[in-house]
VOPAKE-898564 format. One record per residue: residue in one letter; chain; x, y, z of N, C-alpha, C in turn. Coordinates in steps of 0.1 Angstrom, whole numbers, plus 5000, padded with zeros to 4 digits. Last residue first. Layout:
<sites>
res,chain,nu,nv,nw,cau,cav,caw,cu,cv,cw
A,A,X,Y,Z,X,Y,Z,X,Y,Z
...
</sites>
This chain:
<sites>
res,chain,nu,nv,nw,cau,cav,caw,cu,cv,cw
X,A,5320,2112,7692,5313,2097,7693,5293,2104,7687
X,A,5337,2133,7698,5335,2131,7685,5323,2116,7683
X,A,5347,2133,7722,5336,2145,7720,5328,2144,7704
X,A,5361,2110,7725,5347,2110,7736,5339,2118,7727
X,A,5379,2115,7713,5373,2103,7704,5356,2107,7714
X,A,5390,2135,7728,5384,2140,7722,5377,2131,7711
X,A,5397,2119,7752,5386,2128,7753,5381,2135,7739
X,A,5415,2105,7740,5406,2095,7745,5390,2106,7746
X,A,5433,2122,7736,5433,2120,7725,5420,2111,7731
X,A,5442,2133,7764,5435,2138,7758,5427,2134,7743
X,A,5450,2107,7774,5437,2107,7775,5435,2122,7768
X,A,5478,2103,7753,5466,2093,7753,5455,2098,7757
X,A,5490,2137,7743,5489,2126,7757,5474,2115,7750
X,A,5495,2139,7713,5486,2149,7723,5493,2136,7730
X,A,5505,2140,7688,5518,2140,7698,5511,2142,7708
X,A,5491,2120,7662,5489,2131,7672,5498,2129,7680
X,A,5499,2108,7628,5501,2111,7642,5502,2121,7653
X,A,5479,2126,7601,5493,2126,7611,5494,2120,7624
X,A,5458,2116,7603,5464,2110,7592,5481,2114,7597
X,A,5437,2099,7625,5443,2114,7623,5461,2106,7611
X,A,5413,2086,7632,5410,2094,7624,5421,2108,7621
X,A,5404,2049,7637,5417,2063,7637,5413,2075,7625
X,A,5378,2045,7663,5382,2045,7645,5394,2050,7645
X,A,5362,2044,7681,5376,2035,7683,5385,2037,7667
X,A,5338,2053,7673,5345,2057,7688,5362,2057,7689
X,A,5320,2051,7654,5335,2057,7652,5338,2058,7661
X,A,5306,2018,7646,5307,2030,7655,5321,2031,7655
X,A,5311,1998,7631,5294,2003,7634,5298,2013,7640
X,A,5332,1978,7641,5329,1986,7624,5318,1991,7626
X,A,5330,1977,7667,5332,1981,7663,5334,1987,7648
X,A,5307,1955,7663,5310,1966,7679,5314,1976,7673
X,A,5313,1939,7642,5301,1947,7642,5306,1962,7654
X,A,5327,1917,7639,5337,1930,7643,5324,1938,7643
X,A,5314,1898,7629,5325,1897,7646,5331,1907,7648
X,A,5305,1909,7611,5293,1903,7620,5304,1903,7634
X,A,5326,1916,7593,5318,1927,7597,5309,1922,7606
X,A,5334,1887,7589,5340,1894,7596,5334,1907,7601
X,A,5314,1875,7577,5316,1873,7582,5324,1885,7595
X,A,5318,1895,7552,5307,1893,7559,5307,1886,7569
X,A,5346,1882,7541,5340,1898,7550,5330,1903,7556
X,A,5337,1856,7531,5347,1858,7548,5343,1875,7551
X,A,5320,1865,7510,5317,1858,7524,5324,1862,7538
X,A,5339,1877,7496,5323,1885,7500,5322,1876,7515
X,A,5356,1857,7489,5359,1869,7501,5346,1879,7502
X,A,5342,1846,7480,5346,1836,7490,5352,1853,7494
X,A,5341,1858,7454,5328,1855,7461,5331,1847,7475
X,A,5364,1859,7445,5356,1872,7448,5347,1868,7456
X,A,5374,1835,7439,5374,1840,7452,5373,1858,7452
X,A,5358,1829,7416,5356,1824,7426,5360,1831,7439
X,A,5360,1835,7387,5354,1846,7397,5352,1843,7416
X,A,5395,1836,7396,5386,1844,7390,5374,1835,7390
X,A,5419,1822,7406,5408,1819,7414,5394,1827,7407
X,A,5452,1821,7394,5438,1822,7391,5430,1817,7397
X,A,5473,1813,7426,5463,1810,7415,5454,1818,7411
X,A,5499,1829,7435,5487,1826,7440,5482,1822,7426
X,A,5526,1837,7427,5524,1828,7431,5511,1822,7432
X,A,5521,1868,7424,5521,1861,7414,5519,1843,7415
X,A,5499,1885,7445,5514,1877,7450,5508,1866,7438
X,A,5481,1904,7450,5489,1904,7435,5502,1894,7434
X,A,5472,1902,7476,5462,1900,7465,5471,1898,7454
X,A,5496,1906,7486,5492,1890,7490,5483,1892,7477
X,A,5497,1930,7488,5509,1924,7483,5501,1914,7480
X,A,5478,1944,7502,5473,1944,7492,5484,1936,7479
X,A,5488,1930,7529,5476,1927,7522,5472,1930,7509
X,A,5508,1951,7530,5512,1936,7529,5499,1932,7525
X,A,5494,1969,7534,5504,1973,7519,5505,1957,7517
X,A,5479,1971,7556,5474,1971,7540,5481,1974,7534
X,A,5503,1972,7573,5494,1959,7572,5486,1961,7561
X,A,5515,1996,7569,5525,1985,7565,5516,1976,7565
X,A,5500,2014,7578,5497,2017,7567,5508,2001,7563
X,A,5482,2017,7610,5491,2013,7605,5488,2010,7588
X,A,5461,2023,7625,5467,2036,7615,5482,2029,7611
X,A,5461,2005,7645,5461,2019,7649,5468,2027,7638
X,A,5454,1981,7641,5468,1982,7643,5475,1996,7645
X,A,5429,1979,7640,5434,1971,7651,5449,1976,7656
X,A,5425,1997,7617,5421,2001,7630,5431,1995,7639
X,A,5433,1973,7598,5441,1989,7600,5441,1997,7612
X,A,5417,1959,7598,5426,1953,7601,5439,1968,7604
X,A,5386,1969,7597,5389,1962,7605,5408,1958,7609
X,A,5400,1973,7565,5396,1985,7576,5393,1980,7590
X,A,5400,1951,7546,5412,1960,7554,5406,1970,7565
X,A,5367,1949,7542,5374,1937,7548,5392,1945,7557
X,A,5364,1973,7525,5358,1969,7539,5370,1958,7550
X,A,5382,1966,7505,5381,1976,7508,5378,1977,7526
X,A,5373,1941,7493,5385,1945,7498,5384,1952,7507
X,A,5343,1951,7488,5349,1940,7497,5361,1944,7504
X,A,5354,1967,7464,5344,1975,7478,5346,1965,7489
X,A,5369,1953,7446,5372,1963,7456,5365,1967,7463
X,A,5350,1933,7440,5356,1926,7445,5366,1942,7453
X,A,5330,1948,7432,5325,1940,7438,5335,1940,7446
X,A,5348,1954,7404,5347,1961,7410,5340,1959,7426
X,A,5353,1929,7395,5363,1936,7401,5360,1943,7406
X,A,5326,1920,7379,5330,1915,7397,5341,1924,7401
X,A,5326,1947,7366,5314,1946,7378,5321,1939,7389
X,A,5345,1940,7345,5348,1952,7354,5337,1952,7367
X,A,5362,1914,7336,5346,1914,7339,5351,1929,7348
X,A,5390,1913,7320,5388,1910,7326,5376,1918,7328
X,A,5413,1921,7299,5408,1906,7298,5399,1900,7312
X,A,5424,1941,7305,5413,1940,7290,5411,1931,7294
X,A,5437,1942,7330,5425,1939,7335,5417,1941,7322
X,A,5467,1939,7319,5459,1926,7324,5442,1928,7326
X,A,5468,1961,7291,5471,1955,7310,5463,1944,7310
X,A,5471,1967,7269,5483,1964,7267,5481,1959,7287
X,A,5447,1977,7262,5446,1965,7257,5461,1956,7261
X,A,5421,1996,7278,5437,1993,7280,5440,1983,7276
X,A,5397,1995,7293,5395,2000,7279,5408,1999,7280
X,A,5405,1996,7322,5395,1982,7318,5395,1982,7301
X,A,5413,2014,7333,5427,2002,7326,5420,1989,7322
X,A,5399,2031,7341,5400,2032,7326,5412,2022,7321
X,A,5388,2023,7364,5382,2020,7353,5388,2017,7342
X,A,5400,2022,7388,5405,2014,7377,5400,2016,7367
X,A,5382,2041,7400,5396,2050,7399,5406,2042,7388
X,A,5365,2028,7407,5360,2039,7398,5370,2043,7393
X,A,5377,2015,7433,5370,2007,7419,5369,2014,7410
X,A,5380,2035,7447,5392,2027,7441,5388,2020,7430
X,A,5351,2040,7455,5363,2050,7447,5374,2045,7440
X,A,5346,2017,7465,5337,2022,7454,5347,2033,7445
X,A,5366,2020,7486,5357,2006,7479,5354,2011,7462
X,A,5359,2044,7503,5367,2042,7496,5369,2027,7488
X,A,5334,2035,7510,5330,2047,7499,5344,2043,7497
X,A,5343,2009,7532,5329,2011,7515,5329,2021,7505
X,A,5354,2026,7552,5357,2013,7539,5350,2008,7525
X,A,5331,2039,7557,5342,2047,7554,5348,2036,7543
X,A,5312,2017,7563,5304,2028,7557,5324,2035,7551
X,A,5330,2007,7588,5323,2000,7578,5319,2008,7566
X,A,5336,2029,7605,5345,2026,7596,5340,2017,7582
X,A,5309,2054,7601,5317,2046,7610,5322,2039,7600
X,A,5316,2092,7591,5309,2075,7594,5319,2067,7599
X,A,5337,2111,7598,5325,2116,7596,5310,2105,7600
X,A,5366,2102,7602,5358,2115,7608,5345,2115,7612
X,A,5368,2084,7578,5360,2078,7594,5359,2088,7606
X,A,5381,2100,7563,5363,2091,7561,5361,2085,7575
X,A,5405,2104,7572,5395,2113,7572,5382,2109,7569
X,A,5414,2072,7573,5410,2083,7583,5399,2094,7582
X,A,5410,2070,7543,5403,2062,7551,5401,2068,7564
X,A,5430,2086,7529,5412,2088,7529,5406,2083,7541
X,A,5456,2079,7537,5450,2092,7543,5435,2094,7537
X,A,5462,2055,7540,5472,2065,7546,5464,2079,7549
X,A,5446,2040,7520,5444,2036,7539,5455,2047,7543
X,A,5451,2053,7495,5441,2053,7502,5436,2049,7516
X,A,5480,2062,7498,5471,2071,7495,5453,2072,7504
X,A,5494,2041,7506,5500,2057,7511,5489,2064,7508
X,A,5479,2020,7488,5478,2023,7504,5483,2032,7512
X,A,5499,2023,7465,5486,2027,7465,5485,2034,7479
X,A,5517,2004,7470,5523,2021,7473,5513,2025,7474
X,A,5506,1982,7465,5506,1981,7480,5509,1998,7482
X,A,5510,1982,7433,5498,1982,7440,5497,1984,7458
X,A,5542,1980,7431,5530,1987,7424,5519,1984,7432
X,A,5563,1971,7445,5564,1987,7442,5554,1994,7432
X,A,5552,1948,7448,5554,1954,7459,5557,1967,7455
X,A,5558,1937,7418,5546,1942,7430,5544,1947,7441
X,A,5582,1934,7420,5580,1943,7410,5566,1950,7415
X,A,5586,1906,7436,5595,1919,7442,5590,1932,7434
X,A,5574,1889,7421,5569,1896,7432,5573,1908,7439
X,A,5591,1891,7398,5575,1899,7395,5571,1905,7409
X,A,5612,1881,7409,5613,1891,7404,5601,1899,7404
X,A,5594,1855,7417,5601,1861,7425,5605,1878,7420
X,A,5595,1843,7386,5586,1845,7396,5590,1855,7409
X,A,5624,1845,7381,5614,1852,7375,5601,1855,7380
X,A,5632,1822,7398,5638,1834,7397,5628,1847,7393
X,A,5616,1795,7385,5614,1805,7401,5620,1820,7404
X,A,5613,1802,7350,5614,1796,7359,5613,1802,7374
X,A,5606,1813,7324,5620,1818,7330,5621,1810,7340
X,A,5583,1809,7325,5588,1801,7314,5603,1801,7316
X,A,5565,1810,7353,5568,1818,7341,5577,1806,7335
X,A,5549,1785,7371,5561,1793,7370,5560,1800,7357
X,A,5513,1785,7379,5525,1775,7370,5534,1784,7369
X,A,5500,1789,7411,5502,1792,7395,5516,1788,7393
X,A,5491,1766,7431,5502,1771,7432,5498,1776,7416
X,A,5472,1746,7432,5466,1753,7444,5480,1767,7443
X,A,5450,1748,7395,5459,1743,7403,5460,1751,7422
X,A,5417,1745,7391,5430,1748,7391,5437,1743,7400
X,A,5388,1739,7387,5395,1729,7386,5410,1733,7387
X,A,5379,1760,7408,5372,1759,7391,5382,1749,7383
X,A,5385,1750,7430,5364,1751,7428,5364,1756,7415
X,A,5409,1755,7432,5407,1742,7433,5388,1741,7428
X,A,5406,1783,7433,5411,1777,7419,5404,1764,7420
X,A,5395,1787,7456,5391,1794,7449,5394,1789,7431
X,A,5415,1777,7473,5398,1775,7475,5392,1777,7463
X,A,5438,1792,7468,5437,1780,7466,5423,1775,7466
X,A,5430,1820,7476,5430,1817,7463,5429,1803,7458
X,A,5426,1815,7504,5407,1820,7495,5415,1816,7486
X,A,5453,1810,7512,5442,1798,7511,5428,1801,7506
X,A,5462,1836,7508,5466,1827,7498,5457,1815,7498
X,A,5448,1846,7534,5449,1851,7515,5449,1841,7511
X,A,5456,1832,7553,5444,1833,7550,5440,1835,7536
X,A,5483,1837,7558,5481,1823,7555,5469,1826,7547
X,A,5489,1865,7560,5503,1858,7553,5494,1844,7550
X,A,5463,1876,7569,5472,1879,7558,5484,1872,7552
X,A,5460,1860,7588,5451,1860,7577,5456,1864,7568
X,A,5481,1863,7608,5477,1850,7601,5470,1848,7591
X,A,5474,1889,7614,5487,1885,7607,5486,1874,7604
X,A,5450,1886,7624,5450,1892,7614,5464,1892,7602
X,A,5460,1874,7650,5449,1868,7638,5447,1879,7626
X,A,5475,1886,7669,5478,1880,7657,5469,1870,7648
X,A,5463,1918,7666,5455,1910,7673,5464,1900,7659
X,A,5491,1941,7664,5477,1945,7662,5472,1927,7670
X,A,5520,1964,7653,5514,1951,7665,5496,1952,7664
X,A,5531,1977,7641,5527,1964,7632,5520,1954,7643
X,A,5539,2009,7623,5531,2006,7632,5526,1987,7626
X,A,5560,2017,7604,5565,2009,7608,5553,2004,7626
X,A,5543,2032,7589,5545,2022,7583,5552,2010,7593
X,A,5542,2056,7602,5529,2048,7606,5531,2038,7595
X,A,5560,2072,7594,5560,2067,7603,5550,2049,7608
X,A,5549,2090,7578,5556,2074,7571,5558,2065,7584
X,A,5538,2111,7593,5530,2101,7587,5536,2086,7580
X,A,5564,2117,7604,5557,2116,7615,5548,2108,7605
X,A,5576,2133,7580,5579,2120,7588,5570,2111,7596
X,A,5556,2145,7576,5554,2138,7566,5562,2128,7574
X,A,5553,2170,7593,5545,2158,7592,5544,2145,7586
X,A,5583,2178,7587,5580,2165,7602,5566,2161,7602
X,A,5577,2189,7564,5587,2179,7563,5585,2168,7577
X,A,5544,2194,7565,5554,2200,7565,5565,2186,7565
X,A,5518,2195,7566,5525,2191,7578,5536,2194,7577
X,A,5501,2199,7545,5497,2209,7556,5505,2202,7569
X,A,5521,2197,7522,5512,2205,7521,5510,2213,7537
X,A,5520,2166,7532,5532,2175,7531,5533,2192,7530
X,A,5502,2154,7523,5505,2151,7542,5517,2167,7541
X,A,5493,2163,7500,5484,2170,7512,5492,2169,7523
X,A,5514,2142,7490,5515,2157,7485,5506,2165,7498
X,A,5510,2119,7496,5524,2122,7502,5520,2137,7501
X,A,5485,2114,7482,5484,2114,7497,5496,2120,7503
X,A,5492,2116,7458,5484,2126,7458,5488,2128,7475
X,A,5513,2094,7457,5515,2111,7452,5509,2121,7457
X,A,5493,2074,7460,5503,2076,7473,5507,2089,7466
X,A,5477,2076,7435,5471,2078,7452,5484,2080,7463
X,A,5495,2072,7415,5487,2083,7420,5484,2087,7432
X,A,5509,2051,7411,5509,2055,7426,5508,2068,7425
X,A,5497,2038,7384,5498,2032,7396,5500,2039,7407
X,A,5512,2059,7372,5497,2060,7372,5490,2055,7385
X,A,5540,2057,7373,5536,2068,7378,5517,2068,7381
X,A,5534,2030,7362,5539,2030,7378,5536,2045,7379
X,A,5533,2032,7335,5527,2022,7343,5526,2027,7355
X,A,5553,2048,7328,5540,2060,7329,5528,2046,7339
X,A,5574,2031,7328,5574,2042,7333,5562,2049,7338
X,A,5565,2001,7318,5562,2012,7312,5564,2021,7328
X,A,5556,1974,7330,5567,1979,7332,5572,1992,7331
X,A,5532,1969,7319,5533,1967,7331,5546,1972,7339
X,A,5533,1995,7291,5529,1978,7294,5532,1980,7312
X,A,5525,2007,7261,5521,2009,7276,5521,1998,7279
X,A,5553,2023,7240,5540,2010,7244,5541,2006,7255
X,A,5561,2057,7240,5562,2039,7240,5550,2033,7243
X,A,5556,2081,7236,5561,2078,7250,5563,2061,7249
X,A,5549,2089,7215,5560,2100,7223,5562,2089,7235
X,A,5536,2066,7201,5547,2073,7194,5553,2081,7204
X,A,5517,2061,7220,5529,2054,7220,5538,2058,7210
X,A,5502,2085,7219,5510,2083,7229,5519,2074,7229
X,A,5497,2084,7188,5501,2098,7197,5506,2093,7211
X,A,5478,2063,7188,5487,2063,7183,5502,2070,7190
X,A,5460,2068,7210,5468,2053,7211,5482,2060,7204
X,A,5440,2088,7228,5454,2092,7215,5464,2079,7209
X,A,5429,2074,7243,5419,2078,7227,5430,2087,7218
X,A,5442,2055,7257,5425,2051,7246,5422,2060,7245
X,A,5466,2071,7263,5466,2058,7257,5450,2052,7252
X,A,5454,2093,7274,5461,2096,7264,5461,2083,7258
X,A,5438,2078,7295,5428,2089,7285,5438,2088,7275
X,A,5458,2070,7313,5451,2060,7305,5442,2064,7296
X,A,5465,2099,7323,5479,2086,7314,5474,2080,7312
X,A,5445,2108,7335,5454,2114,7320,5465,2107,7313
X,A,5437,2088,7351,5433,2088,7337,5440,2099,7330
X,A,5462,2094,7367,5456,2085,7365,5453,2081,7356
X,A,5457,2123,7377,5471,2117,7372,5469,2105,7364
X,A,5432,2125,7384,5443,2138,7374,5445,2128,7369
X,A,5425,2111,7408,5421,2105,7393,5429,2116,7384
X,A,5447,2119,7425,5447,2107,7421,5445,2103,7409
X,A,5434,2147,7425,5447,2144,7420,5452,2133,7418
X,A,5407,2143,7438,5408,2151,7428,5425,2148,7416
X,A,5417,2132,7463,5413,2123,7454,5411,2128,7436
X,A,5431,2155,7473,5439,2140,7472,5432,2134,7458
X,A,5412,2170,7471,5420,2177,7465,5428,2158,7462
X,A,5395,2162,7495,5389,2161,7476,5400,2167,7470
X,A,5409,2161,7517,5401,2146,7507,5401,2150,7494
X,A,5409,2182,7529,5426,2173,7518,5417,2164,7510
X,A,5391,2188,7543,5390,2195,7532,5401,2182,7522
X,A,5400,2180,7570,5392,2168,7558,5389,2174,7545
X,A,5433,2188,7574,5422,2189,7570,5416,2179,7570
X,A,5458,2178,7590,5454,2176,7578,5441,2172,7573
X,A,5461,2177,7619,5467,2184,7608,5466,2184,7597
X,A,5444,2172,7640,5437,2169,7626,5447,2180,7620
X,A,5436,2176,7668,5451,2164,7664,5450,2166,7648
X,A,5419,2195,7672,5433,2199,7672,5445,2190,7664
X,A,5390,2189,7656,5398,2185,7662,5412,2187,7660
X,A,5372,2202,7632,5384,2212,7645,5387,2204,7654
X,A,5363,2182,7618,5374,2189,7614,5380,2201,7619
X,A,5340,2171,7634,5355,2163,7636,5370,2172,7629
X,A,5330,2194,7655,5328,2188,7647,5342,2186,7643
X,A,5321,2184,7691,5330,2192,7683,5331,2182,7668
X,A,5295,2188,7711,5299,2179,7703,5309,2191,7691
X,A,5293,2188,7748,5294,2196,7735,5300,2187,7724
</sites>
């Protein structure tokens, strides 16, 4: 008997939550970058000039983890929500993926500058190493929070339904769709930047973490550190190069992980940690395959 994935018992949190999460994401999102291109004036008269540091910056920025904290919380309650942070401190996985991420990253960027004559290290701010380091530490509370949202709780419930490859993809496409409006934003880094490859370059991303999340069973601390490494100030401009060098290596990697990114057998698909026993939780990946 095949039980459909959203009455599996371990599944405290609906797959209904998707559209409400994602629904709340973009809310929050474009109503702070809607107000800034098309009320410019009107918003930076009540609220200031929108920059990287801007208060409304970072509330926009961790839409997704708001949205995702709000559903875990919603339908689990204070111990689901423990139980879901939880899965920050999940880190044991295949150490080749921890090698890719602390070495791998940073060598597509070097690859990637050195092939449009850059340097293999970006040049210090004007403040010098301190400054650099500051930024990094400033990143880590912008883009990696994301990953509460979208590897915390879409990506499971998308792998409910398809297999992980296909799941990493639609959330790919969504994240990409979800930047848009900081493309029309003259006060962020991405006015000055091609929205097609970025967006290319998130559906990649996208795919390429999902192999590394599985491994580590719903670990949300290995795509935070990954999506660190993408914005780790240190790294070189590599634009458009190592978009296209990480098309490859992901392609790559969806060929040696095929077994698995092709089939939900092995997928994680419960955004709260299940307290069931191993083989019940074995029998019901069984009834879901």
């Amino acid at each position: 008997m095949t039980r459909h994935p959203s009455q599996n018992p371990g599944h405290v949190v609906p797959s209904s939550a998707i559209i409400w999460q994602i629904a709340l994401t973009f809310a929050i999102t474009w109503a702070i970058a809607g107000s800034y291109i098309f009320f410019p004036e009107t918003a930076s008269g009540l609220f200031g000039e929108l920059s990287g540091l801007h208060p409304l910056y970072f509330l926009a920025t961790w839409a997704p983890a708001i949205a995702g904290l709000t559903v875990v919380f919603v339908h689990g309650g204070m111990s689901g929500l423990r139980s879901y942070l939880g899965r920050m401190a999940l880190w044991r996985c295949d150490p080749v993926w921890w090698i890719f991420i602390l070495a791998g990253i940073p060598l597509i960027f070097m690859a990637g500058s050195l092939l449009k004559g850059g340097p293999l290290i970006a040049p210090l701010p004007p403040q010098g190493a301190s400054a650099a380091f500051a930024i990094l530490a400033v990143m880590l509370f912008l883009g990696p929070v994301e990953e509460l949202g979208w590897r915390g709780v879409a990506l499971p419930i998308l792998q409910r339904y398809v297999s992980p490859v296909f799941a990493g993809a639609a959330i790919g496409v969504i994240w990409g769709l979800w930047h848009l409006p900081a493309f029309y934003l003259a006060s962020t880094v991405y006015a000055d930047w091609s929205f097609l490859p970025f967006f290319i370059g998130n559906v990649t991303l996208a795919i390429l973490v999902t192999p590394i999340f599985n491994a580590a069973r719903g670990s949300i601390l290995l795509p935070m550190l990954f999506h660190w490494q993408l914005i780790n100030p240190f790294w070189p401009d590599a634009q458009p190069w190592d978009t296209w060098i990480l098309v490859g290596v992901t392609v790559v990697v969806v060929w040696w992980k095929r077994a698995s990114l092709f089939r939900r057998g092995d997928a994680v698909t419960d955004v709260i940690p299940s307290t069931e026993p191993a083989t019940t939780r074995r029998g019901d990946v069984g009834l879901q395959a």
